[in-house]
C-alpha positions in Angstrom: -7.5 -24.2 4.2 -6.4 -23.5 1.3 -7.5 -20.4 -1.3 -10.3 -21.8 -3.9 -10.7 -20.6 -7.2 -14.8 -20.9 -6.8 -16.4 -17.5 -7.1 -17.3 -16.0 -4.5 -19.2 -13.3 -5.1 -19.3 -9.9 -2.6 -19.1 -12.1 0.5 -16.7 -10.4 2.8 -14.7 -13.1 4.1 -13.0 -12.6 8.1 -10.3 -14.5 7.3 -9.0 -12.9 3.9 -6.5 -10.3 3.2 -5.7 -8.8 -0.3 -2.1 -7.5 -0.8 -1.8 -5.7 -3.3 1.8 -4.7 -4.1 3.3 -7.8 -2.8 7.2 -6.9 -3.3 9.1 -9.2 -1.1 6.1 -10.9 1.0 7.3 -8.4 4.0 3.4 -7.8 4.6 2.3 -11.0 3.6 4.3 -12.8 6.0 2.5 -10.7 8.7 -0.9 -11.4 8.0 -0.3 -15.3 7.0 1.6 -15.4 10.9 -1.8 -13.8 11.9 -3.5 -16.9 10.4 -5.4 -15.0 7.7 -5.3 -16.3 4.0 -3.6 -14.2 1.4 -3.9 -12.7 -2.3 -0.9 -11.1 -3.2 -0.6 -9.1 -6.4 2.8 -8.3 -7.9 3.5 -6.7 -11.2 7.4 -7.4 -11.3 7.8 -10.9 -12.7 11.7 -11.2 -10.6 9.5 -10.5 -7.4 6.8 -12.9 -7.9 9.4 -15.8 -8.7 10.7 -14.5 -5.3 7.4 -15.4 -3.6 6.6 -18.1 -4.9 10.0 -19.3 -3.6 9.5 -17.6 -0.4 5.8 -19.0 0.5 6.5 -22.3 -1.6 4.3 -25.0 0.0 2.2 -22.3 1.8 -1.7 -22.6 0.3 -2.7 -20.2 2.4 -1.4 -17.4 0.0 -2.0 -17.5 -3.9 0.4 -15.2 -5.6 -0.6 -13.4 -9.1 1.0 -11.8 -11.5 -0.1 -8.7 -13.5 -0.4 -4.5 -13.3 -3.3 -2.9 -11.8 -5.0 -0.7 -14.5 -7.3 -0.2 -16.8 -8.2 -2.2 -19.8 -7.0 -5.2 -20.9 -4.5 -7.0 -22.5 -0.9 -5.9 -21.4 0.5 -2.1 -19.9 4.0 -1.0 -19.8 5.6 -1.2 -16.2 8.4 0.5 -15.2 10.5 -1.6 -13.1 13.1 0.9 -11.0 16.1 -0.2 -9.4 14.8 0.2 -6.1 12.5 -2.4 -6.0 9.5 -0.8 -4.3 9.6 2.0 -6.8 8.0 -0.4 -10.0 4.7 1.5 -11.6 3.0 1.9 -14.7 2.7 5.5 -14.2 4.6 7.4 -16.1 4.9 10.7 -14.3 5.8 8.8 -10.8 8.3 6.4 -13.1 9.7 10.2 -14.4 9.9 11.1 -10.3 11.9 8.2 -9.3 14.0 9.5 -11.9 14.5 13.2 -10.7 15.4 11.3 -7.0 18.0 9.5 -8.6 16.6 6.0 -9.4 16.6 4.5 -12.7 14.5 1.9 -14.5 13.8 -0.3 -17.5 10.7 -1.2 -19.3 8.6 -4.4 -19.9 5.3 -5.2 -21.1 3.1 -7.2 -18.3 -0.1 -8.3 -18.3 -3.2 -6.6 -16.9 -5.2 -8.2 -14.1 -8.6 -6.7 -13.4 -8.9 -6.1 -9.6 -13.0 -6.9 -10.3 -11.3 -10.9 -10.9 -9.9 -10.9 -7.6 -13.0 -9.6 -6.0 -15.0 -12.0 -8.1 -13.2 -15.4 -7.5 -12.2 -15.0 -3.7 -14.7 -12.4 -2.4 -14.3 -9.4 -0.8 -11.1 -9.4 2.1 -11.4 -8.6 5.5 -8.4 -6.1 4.8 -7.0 -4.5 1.5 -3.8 -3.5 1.6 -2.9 -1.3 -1.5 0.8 0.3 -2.5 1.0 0.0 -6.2 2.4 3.4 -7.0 0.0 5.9 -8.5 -2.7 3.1 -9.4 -4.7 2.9 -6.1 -7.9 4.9 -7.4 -7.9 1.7 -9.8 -9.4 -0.5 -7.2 -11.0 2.5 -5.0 -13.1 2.5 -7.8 -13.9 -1.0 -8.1 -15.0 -1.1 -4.5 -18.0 1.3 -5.5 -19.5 -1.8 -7.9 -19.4 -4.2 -4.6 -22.1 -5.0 -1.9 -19.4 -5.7 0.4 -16.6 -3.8 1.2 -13.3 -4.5 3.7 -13.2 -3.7 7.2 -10.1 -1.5 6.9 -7.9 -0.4 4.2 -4.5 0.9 3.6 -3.0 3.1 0.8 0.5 4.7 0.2 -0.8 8.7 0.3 -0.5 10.8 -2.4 2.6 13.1 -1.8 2.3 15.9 -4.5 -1.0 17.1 -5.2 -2.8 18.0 -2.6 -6.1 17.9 -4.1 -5.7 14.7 -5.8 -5.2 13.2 -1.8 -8.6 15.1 -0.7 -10.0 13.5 -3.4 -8.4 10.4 -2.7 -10.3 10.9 1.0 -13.9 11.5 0.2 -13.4 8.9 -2.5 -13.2 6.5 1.2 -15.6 8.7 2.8 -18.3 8.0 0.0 -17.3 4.1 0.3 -18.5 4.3 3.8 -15.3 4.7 5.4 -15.7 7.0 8.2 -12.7 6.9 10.3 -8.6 7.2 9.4 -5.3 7.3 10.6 -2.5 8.7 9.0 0.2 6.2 9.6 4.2 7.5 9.6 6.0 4.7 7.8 9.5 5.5 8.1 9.9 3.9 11.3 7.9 0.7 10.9 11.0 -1.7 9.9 12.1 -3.6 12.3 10.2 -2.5 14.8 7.9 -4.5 17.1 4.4 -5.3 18.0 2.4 -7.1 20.5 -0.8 -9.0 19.0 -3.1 -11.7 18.6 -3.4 -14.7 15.6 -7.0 -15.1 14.6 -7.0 -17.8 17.4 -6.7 -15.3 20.1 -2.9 -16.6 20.7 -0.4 -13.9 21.8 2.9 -13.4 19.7 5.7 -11.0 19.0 6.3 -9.4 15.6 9.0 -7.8 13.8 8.5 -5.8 10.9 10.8 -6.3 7.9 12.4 -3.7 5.7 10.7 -2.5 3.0 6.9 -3.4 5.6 3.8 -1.6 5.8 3.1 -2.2 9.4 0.2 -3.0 11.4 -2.8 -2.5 10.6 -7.2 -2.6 11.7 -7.3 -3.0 15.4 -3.2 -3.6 15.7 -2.9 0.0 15.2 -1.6 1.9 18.2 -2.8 5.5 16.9 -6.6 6.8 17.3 -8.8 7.0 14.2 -10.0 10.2 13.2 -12.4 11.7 11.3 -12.4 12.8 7.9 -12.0 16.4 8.7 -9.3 15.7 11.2 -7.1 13.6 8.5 -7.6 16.6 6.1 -6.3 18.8 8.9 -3.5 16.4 9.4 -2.8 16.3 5.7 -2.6 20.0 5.2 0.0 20.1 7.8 2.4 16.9 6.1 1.7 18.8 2.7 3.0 22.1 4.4 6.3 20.4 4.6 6.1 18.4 1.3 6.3 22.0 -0.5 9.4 22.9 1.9 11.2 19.2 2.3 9.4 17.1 -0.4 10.4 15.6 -3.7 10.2 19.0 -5.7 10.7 21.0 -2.4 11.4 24.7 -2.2 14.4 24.0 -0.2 16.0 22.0 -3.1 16.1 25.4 -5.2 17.7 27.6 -2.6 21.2 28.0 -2.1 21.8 25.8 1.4 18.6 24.0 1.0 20.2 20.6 0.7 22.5 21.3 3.4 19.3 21.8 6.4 17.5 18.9 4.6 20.3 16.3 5.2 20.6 18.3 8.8 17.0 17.2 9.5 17.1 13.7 8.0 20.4 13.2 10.1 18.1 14.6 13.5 14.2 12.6 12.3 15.3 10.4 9.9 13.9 10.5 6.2 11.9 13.7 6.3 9.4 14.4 6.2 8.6 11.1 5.2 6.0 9.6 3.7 2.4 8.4 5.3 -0.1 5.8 4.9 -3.8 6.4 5.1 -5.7 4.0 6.8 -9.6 3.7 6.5 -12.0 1.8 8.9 -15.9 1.1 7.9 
């Protein structure tokens, strides 16, 4: 069936997912295989013209254009030469910077998460990786009756605080359980489930893909006090490993970070956290 542009209201509706921070379609070609129907939000005009070619013919996902933030009218977005990197924010578009990266600037429009929530209801799952602008629609949650079953957000990797905040932020939503989800080995690896006709498939996760997510997920959810726990531990390694790490500003730092990356891969990583009502 395809999506209608009727309002909806706060109706949670089983069979609708929000993606917001579309990128390629990695994620949304998961959850259309799944048989759910799809919003997918992109803020890079070269990536939605990428979608629209990708699902073209496919009305089971509508595709929009625009930032998440506040306000109206149009925000500058940084769009970085690595593709997932694109943000409004300033400070994480100055990070991507101090990694390497580089970007250029354009003016996009705004789109109001409330429109989403307004025209095609509340989803079943809300996926959010927009870089830095997830509290946008955290907070837009708190003005709905409904709210999702389970959602997803890239974790905050530098401030500490601002991810416990980030947490009870959830908690107050009614989201009482979590996992904290590894991502750096979730391309192209597989997974076992169910379409929401109870058919059994095989998936394989794309580059660049979130991953599984709700009751696909192979860890156990946790409380809130437990993923704070969790947390401190990642963060521990964040101040050694991470972006601004204390090993980058001693002499042989680099040298046992690329010694670790070449044992675990990309460490230490980065996580997403995972809320279930």
């Amino acid at each position: 069936m395809a999506l209608s542009n009727r309002v909806q209201g706060n109706c949670v509706h089983e069979d609708l997912i929000f993606d917001v921070g579309l990128h390629k379609g990695e994620d949304a070609a998961y959850y259309l295989r799944k048989g759910f129907r799809v919003v997918g939000i992109d803020a890079n005009p070269d990536l939605i013209e990428w979608n629209r070619k990708r699902f073209a013919g496919n009305e089971r996902i509508k595709i929009i254009f625009g930032a998440i933030a506040h306000g109206q009218g149009n925000v500058r977005f940084f769009v970085d030469k690595q593709s997932t990197w694109g943000t409004v924010d300033p400070n994480w578009a100055g990070r991507n910077v101090r990694l390497g990266s580089a970007h250029h600037e354009i003016e996009v429009p705004i789109f109001d998460i409330r429109e989403a929530f307004e025209r095609w209801g509340v989803p079943y799952y809300l996926k959010l990786d927009i870089e830095g602008r997830e509290d946008v629609v955290i907070d837009a949650l708190g003005g709905l009756s409904g709210r999702p079953a389970f959602i997803s957000m890239e974790s905050e990797k530098i401030d500490f605080r601002k991810l416990i905040h980030e947490l009870r932020k959830l908690r107050n939503l009614g989201y009482q359980r979590f996992q904290v989800v590894p991502q750096v080995h979730i391309p192209n690896s597989s997974i076992r489930t169910r379409d929401r006709n109870g058919s059994i498939f095989n998936y394989i996760f794309e580059d660049d893909a979130s991953g599984a997510f709700g009751d696909d997920l192979n860890g156990r959810w946790i409380s809130f006090v437990e993923a704070t726990a969790r947390y401190a531990f990642i963060f521990i390694q964040y101040k050694l490993f991470g972006d601004d790490g204390l090993m980058f500003r001693l002499r042989g730092g680099r040298f046992i970070h690329r010694f670790l990356m070449a044992c675990f891969g990309p460490f230490p990583g980065w996580y997403d956290t995972h809320a279930k009502l």
